[in-house]
N, C-alpha and C positions, 0 to 999 in steps of 0.2 A: 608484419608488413615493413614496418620502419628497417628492422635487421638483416631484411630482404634484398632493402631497397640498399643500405650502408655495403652489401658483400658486392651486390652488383658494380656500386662505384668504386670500389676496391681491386674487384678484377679487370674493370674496362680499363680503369687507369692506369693498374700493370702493364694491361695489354697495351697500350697507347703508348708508354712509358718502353716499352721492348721496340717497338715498331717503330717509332720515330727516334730511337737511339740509333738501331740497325739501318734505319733507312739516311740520318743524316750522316752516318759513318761512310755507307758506302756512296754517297753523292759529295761531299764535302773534299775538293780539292784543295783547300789552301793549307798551307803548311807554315810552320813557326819560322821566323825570319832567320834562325840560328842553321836551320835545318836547311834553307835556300843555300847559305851562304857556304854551308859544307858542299854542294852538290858541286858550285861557282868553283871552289876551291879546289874541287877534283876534276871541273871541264877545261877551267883554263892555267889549271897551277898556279895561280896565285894567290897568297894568302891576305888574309884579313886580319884585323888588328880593332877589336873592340871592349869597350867595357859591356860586360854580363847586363847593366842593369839600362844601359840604352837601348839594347834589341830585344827584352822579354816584355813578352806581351802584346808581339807583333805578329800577325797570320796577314799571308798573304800568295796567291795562285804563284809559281815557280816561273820565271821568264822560259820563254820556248827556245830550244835549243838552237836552234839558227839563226839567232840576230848572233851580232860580237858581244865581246866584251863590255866595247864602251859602252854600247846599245843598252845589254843588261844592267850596267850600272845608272844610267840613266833609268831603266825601268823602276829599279829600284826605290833610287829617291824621287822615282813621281808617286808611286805605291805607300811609299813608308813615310815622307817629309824628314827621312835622314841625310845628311852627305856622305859620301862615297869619293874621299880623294885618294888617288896614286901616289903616293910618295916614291923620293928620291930611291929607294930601296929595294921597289917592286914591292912594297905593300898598300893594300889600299887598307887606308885609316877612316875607320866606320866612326862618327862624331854627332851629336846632337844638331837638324838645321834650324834655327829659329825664325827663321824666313824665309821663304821660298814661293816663287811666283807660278801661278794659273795663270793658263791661256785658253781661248778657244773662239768660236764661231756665232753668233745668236743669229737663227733662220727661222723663218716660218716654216710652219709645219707642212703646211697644204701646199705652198709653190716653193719653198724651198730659196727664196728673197730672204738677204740680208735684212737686219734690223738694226736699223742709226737710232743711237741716242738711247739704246735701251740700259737698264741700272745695276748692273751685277752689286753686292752689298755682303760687307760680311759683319760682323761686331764691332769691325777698328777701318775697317774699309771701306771705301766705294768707287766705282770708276760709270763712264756712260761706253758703249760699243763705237766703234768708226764707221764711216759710208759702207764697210764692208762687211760691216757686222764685227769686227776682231776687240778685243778688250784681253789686258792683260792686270791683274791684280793679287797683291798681295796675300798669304798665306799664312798664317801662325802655326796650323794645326792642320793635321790630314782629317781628322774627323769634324772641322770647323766648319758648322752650316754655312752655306753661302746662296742666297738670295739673289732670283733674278726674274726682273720684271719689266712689263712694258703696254703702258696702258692701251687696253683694248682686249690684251692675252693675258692667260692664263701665268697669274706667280708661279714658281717654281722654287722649290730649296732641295737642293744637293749638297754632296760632300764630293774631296779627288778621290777616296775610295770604292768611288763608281765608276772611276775609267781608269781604262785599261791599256790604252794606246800613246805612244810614245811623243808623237805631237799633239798641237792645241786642237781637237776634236771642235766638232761642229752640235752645238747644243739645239734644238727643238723646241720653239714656244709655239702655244697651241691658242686660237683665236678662243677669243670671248665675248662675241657680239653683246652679250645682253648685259654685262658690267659696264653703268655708265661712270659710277660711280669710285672716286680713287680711293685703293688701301692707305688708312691711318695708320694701322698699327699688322702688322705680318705677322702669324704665329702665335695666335692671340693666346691660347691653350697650349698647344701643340703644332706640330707642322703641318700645314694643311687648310687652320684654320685661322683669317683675317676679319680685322672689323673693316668696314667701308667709310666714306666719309659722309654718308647719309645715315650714317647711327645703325645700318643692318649688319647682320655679319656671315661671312660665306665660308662654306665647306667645301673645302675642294678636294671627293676623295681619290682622286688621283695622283696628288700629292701627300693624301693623309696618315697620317704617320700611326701611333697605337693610342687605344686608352683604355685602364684599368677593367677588367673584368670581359673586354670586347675583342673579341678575332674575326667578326665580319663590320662592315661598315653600315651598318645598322643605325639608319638615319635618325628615326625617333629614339634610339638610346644615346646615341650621339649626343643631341640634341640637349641632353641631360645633364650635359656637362657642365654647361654655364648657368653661372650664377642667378639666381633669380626663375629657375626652371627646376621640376622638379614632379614626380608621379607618386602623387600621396599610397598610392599603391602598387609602386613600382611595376607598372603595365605600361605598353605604350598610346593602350584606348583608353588612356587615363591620364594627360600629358598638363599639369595648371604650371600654367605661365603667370607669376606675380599674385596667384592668387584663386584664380578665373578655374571654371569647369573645363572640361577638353571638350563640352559642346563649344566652348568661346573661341576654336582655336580653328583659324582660316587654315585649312590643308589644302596646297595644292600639290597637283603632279604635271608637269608640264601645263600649268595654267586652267588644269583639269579641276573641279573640287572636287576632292573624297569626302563621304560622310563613312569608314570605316578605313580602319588604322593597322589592324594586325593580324598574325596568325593566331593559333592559338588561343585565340579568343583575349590578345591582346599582351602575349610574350615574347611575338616575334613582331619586327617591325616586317608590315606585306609588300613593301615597295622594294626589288630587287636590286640591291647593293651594286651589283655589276652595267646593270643600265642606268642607275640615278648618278648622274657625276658630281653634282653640284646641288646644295642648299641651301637657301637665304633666310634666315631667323631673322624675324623684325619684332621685339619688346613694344616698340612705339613708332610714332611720327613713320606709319605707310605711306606708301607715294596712292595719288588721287584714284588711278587705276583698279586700286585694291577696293573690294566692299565685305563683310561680313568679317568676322575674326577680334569679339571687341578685346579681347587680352593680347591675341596676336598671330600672328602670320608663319608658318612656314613654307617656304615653296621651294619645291623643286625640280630639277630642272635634268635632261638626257642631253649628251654632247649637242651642240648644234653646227660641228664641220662636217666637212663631207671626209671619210677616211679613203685613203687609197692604196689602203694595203688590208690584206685582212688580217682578224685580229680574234681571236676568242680565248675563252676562260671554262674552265672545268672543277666543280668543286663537290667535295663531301663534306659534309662535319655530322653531329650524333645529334641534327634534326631533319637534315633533308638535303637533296641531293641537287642540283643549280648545274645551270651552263648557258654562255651566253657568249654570240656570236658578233661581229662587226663586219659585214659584207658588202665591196665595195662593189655596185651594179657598173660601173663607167664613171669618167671621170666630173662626173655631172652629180653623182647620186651614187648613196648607200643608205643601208639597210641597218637598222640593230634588232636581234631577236635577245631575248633573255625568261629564263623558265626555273622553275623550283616544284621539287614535289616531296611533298613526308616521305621519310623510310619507314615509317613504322607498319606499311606492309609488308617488309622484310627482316624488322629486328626491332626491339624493344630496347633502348639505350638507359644508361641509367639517366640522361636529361629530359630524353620525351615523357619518364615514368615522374620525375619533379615538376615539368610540369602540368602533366596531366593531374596529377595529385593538388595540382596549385590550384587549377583552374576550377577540378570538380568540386574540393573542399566546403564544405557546409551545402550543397547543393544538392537533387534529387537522384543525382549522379552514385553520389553515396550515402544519403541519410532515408531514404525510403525508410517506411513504414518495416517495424518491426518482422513482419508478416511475406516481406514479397525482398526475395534477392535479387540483386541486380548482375549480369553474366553478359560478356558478348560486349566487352565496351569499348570503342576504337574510337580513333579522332585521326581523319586525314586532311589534309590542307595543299592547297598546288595554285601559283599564280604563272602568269604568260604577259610579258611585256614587250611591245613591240615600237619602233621609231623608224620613220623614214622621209629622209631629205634628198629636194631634188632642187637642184639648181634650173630653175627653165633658161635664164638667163644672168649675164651680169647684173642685171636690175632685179630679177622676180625669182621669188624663194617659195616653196613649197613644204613643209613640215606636216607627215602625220603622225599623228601617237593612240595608242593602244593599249590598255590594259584591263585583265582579266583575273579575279581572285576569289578563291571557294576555300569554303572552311566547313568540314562535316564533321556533327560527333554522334552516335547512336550507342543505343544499348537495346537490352531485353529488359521487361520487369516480370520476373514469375511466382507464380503463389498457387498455393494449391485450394482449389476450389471443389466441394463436394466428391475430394478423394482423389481428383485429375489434377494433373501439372497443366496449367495456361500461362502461354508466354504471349505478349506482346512487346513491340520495337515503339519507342520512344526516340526521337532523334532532333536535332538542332544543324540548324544551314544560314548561314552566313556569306554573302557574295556580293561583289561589282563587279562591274563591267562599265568600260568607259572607255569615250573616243573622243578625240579632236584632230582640227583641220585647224593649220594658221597660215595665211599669205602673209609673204610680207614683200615690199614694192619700196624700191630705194630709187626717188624719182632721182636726185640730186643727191651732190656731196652733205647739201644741208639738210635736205627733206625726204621724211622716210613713213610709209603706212603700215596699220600690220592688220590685218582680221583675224580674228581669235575667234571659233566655234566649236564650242563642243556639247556632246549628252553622255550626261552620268547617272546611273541608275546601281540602286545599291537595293537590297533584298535581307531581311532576316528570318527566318521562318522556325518554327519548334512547331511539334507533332508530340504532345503530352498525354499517356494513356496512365488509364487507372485500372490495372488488371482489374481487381477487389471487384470495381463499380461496373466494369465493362464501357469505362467512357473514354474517350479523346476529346480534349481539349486541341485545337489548332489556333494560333498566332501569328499573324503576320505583321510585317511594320518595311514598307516600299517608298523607297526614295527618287523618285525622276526627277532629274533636273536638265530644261535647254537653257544654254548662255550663248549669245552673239557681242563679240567685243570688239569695235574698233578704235584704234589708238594712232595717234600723227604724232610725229614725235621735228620738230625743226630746230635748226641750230641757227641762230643767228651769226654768234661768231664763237671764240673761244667762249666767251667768259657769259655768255645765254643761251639759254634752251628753253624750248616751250612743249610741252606736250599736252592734249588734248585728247578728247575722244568722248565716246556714247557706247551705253552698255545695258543691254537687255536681259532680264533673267526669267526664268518661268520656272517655278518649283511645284512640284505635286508630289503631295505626301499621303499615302492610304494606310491605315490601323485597322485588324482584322481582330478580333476576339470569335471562334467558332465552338461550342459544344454540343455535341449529339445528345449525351444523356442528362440532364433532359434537355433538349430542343433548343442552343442559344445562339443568336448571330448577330452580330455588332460591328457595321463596317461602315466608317467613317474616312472619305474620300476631301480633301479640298485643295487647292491651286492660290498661288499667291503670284503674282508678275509684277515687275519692279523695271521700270527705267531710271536708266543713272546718265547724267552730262558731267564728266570732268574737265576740270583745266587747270596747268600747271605751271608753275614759274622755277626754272632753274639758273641760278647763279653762281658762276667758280670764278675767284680772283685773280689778277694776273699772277701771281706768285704763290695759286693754287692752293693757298694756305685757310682760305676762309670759301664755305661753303653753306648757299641758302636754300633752300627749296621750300615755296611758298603754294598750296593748291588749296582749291574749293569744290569739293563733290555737290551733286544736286539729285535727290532720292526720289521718287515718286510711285509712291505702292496705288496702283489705282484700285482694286478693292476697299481700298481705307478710305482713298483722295485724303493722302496723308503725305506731304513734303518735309524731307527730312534736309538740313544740310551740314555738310560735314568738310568745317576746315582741317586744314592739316599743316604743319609746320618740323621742319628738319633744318638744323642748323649746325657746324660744327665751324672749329675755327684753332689754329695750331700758332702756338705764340711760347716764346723762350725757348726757341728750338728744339725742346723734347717735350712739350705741353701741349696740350690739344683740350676743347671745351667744347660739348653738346648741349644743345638744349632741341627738346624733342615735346611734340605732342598732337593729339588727334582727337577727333569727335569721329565715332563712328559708330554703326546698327547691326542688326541682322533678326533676320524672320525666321530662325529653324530654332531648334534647343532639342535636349535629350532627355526626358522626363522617366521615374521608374512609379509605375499603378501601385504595381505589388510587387514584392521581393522575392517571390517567387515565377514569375513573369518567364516566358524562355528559359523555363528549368532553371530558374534563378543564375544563371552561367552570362549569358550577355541578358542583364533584365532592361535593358536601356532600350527606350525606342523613338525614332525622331519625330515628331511635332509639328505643325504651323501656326503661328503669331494667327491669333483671330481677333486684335486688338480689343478683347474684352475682359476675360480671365486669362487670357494668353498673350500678354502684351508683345510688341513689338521690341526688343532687346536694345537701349541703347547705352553707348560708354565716353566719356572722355577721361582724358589723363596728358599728364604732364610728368614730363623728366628731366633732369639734367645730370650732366656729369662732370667731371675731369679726369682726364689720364696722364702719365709719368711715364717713357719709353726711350730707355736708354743702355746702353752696354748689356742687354741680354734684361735687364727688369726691365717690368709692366706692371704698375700701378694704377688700377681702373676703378673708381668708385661714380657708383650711380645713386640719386635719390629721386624716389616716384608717388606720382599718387593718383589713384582711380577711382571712380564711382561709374559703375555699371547698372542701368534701373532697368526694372522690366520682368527680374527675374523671377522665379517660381517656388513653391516648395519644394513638387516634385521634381526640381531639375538636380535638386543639390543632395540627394542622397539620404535625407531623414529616418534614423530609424529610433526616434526615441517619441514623445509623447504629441508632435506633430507628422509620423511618419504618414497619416492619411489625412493629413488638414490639406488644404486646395488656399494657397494664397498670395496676393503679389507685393512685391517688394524690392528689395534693392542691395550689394551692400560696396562698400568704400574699404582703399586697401592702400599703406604707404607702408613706405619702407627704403632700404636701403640695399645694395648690391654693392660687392665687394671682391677685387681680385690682385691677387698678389703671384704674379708669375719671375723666377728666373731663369733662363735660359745658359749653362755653360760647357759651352761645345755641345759634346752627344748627349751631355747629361740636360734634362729637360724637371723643373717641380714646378709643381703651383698649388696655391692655397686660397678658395673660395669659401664666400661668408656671406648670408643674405640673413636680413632682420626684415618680418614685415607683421605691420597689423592687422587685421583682416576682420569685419564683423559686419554683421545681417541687419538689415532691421525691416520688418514686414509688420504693416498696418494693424493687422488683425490678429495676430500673434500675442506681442511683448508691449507695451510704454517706452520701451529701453531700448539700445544696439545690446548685443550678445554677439559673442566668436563664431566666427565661420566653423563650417564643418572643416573649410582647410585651413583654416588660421596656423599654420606650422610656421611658430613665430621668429625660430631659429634653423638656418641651415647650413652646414661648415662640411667641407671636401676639399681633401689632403692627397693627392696626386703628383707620380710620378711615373716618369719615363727615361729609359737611356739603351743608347744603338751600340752596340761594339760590331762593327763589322758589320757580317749579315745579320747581326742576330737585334733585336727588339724586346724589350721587356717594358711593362708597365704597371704599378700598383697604385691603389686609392681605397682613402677611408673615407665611407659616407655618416655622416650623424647628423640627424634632424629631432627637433624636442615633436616627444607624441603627437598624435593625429585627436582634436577636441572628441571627447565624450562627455555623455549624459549618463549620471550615475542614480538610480534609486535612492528616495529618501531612505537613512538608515535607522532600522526600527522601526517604519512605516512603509515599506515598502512596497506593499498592493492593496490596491482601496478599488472598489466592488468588481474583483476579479481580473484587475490590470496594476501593471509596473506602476508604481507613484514616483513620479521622475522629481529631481529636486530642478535645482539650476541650469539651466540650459546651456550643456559644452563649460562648464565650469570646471572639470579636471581634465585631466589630459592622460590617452595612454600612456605605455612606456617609450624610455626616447629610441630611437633608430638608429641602430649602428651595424654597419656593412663594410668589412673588407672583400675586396677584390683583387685577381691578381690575372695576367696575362702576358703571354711570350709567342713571336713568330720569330721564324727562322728561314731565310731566302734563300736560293741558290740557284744554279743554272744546270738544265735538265736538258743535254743537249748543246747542239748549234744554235739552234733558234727557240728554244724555250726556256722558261725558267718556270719555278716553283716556289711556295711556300709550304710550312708546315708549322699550326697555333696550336694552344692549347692554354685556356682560359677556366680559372675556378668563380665561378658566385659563389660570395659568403660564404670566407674560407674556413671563417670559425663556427660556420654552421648557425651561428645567433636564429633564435627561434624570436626574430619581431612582430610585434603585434601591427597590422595593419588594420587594424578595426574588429569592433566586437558591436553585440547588441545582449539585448534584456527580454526574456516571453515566462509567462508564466505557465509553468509544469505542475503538477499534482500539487497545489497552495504554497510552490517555492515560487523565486526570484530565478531561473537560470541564467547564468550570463555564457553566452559564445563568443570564442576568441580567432579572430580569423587570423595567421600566420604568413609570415612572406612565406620563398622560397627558401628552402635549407642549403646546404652546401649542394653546387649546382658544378657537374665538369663540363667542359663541352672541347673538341677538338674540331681540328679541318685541316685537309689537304684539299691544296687548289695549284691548279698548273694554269699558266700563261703561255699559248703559242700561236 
């Protein structure tokens, strides 16, 4: 199978390898500067006069024959950042420019209004625009980022080797109502992404540039990238933030909750890259509006302008096929649709066959019983995501959202039974579905409403048969959730804000256990409803440089008549003009968790099922923590260090994964987590590194367990990521090294190892697997496909050197042995994609 599976990625990757040579050959117009300058030299007879080693290395589209001379020469040095002078002789003398000035336009997107006072920025530079939007600024470098922003819109970073026209072009900032908050630091990682001055930090992938192992914008892998975050089992339904389970992590989608995260069964993030523009990570210190998520927050967010042109996207790569649409109904209202669906009805890649193998590994998928083969084994997956804004008025905004995601896997198990072949189909389903409705009402300049409603309803279901028995086992595990959110958000003046609001939730969660042979039914139904009053205090100083925001939440689960309250505090404050200091922290709860019965549960493949707090052996979830930081932001470094600390009570055995000598113990507890975050980025010109480092402690302690704290099952007490990136032209490249120290195990006493026909476990998570090391590497290539479209074309390896890491193992006893089983990441993983834009 393995040698199978090595030939497979061997030829796809030839093939991919032929295809995307041929195809960038024949799309790829730009030509080496040397080669322009010959063509110059035979249209207008004049010659040039350069050193060899000023113009190699330069590609760039041929001026069009119909401008002059002087035109072309001009194009040139806006294309190149060389000079081009005439000499007394009739030669133009080709010379190094080391400075040379940008011009252009800053407009709104949507009306097409200049913008005063906005900040174009480069490394050594900065200027603000005039009443007419014009700014003119210095240049060192033609591939030197240049940063431009203007609070309310969206940042942006270009280079001049994205235009093409001969005067100061007219530049496009694209509104950002829901940013109140201002960028600290731009670029935090990479391009694209920013911390805010409320300690959260946004992805904007519209601007987002590459990273290490990724050709789609893949939000929960994204998300991986900073420090202090990290998937002990590099899944994305598997996502611990500082510590915390991925039940602890508030998902939203447009304000929507998800209780399910991926394809796959947690390889592909399910939220579609092409309608998600934007995402907001928050480690600590939520604003009062937020409830559940006690490790942390991510939400995200679909454009919220109205477009008025239309706009779509078409994509393949070797998991599934995407396309998504921006249609604009009038100038009132548009439409966004976005769609993905597996290929693997049409072809077997070598990535769907990695991760099919990922997912089924150690599971009934592949280890059935001696006796019965398994044959007929498919996994298809397809989500539908829809957004539509309507303007009723200058005052009143309309926003719906939509979204739909299925994930099937099935097989046969056959065995021969008194001489006859009997097949039965075994299958697993995986789905949401979820809507929202938001008004929002801008009575005044200062004062503004929004209602936020939505229902999300999630489904997991397995259909487990036992040829042998003649039995089916059936499982289910349903999530309904209503929320009604209203939020007043008022300004007093610059330097205050007040937001308020009331928020209603109603959760019901049903657990279905069914068997025919013999006779079993186990269905467990209950509802939990929750009122929350917020209120919040924002302060920004006149010189913008210090930033407070002070709120108080008030919880009220009426099943319990249990009040919870939850302050919250966000502060940041920027001093010695490249320095900036947070200090961040929250109290906050939540009433869901993900617990596993058995580990065989849902074909052992998604064995997770979500829960309700019944305040008795199921407590109520709650957490506070504190953090602080400082940063360093200056000439291209970023210097970020953060120090934390957590205690989360309430939690569970089974929430946390137990597979050693409490894997079926029922008990409550608690555990506390500090530690350190750490980020060291430089930025120079195209060339982009950085260097991430988290330390954290992490340990249990449950009543009826231990005397003692003991390590978490994530206690992964070290984690270091060595990343880079660099643009030549159209092309993008990026690589990163992940190393983390093993994931805690529990190892048999040695020499003693089974006592009355069980593991005899010693010390609990007192050694640790092997450590984790993962290279990755990834390349796209852009170009224009046509008048009006353009393209790319990626192509991205996981885990180049193939590293066979242990992601966890466990201990059962076989014929009077010890077995131990080792669960393995993914091996060397290809994947490719062509996407066009028109």
């Amino acid at each position: 199978m393995a040698s199978r599976i090595k030939k497979k990625i061997i030829f796809f990757s030839l093939l991919l390898f032929v295809f995307f040579s041929s195809y960038a050959q024949n799309t790829n117009k730009q030509e080496s500067l040397a080669h322009v300058i010959n063509l110059l030299q035979e249209r207008y007879n004049m010659p040039f006069n350069y050193a060899e080693d000023t113009i190699e290395n330069i590609f760039l589209i041929p001026p069009s024959k119909r401008i002059s001379f002087t035109e072309a020469l001009t194009y040139l040095e806006t294309k190149t950042g060389l000079s081009f002078s005439i000499m007394s002789k009739s030669i133009v003398l080709v010379t190094p420019k080391k400075v040379f000035v940008f011009c252009g336009y800053i407009k709104d997107k949507t009306n097409f209004q200049p913008l005063v006072a906005a900040t174009i920025q480069t490394l050594s530079h900065s200027t603000i625009t005039d009443e007419k939007g014009f700014f003119q600024i210095k240049i060192e470098n033609m591939a030197q980022p240049i940063t431009i922003r203007f609070l309310g819109y969206k940042t942006i970073t270009i280079t001049l080797n994205e235009f093409t026209g001969l005067d100061c072009e007219a530049i496009f900032l694209r509104p950002n109502f829901q940013s109140l908050s201002e960028v600290i630091i731009s670029n935090y990682i990479t391009s694209g992404i920013d911390k805010l001055s409320d300690g959260s930090y946004e992805i904007n992938f519209s601007d987002f540039d590459i990273l290490p192992g990724l050709i789609d914008e893949d939000v929960l892998q994204s998300v991986q990238a900073f420090p202090g975050i990290q998937s002990i089992n590099e899944t994305v339904s598997n996502i611990n933030i500082r510590g915390g389970t991925h039940d602890q992590n508030l998902i939203l989608w447009d304000g929507i909750k998800m209780y399910q995260s991926g394809h796959f069964f947690g390889l592909i993030s399910m939220y579609n890259p092409h309608i998600t523009q934007t995402v907001f990570l928050r480690k600590n210190g939520s604003d009062v509006s937020y409830t559940d998520g006690v490790s942390g927050t991510i939400a995200m967010q679909t454009e919220r302008y109205i477009n008025n042109e239309f706009e779509g996207v078409a994509e393949v790569n070797l998991t599934n096929l995407s396309g998504f649409v921006d249609i604009p109904i009038n100038d009132a209202s548009s439409i966004q649709i976005a769609a993905r669906k597996s290929i693997s009805d049409f072809v077997e890649t070598p990535t769907y066959t990695a991760f099919f193998d990922r997912i089924s590994q150690n599971t009934e998928v592949t280890t059935n019983a001696t006796t019965i083969t398994n044959t007929d084994e498919t996994f298809d997956f397809y989500d539908t995501s829809l957004r539509w804004v309507y303007k009723i008025s200058d005052a009143d905004e309309v926003r719906l959202n939509f979204i739909n995601v299925h994930n099937q896997l099935q097989f046969n198990e056959n065995a021969t039974i008194n001489d006859e072949l009997e097949s039965r189909e075994s299958q697993l389903i995986q789905k949401s579905i979820a809507g929202a409705l938001h008004y929002i009402r801008t009575w005044s300049s200062k004062f503004k409403t929004e209602l936020e409603v939505y229902e999300t309803d999630y489904k997991l279901k397995a259909v487990n048969v036992n040829v042998l028995d003649s039995q089916r086992f059936l499982q289910e595990n349903i999530v309904s959730e209503t929320s009604i959110k209203l939020k007043t958000n008022y300004k007093l003046n610059d330097y205050f804000k007040f937001l308020g609001g009331y928020h209603f939730v109603e959760t019901e969660i049903t657990n279905l256990d069914d068997v025919d042979v013999p006779r079993f039914r186990n269905l467990v139904s209950e509802v939990l409803r929750t009122h929350g009053v917020f209120y919040q205090f924002d302060y920004k100083s006149f010189n913008k440089k210090t930033n407070l925001n002070l709120g108080l939440r008030y919880n009220y689960i009426g099943k319990f008549k249990q009040s919870i309250w939850e302050p919250r505090l966000n502060f940041s404050h920027q001093f010695l003009k490249y320095f900036s200091l947070e200090v961040l922290g929250e109290y906050k709860h939540q009433n869901t968790s993900q617990v596993i019965n058995f580990q065989n549960d849902f074909l052992g493949i998604e064995k997770r099922r979500w829960q309700l707090s019944n305040n008795q052996d199921i407590p109520v979830i709650t957490s506070k923590q504190i953090s602080t930081g400082i940063n360093y932001s200056n000439k291209g470094w970023l210097i970020d260090i953060d120090g934390f600390y957590k205690v989360v009570n309430g939690i569970t055995t089974q929430s946390q994964g137990f597979q050693n000598q409490y894997e079926f113990v029922k008990s409550k507890g608690k555990y506390d987590v500090k530690g350190v975050d750490f980020l060291l980025r430089k930025q120079l010109n195209t060339f982009n590194t950085w260097l991430s480092y988290s330390y954290m402690y992490n340990r249990y302690y449950f009543n009826d367990l231990e005397a003692n704290y003991f390590p978490s099952n994530y206690d992964i007490t070290q984690t270091f990521t060595l990343g880079t990136a660099y643009k030549l032209n159209n092309l993008k490249f990026s690589a990163g090294l992940n190393w983390h120290s093993g994931k805690p195990t529990t190892r048999p006493v040695l020499g003693n190892d089974i006592i009355n026909n069980e593991v005899n476990f010693g010390a609990t998570n007192a050694s640790n697997l092997e450590d984790y090391v993962r290279l990755d590497v990834s390349a796209i290539y852009n170009f224009k496909l046509g008048s009006n479209a353009k393209a790319n074309l990626g192509v991205s390896i996981w885990n180049v050197l193939d590293k066979e890491n242990q992601i966890n193992n466990f201990y059962r006893v076989n014929n009077d042995e010890v077995v131990e089983t080792v669960q393995n990441s993914l091996g060397i993983t290809p994947n490719a994609v062509f996407r066009v834009y028109f």
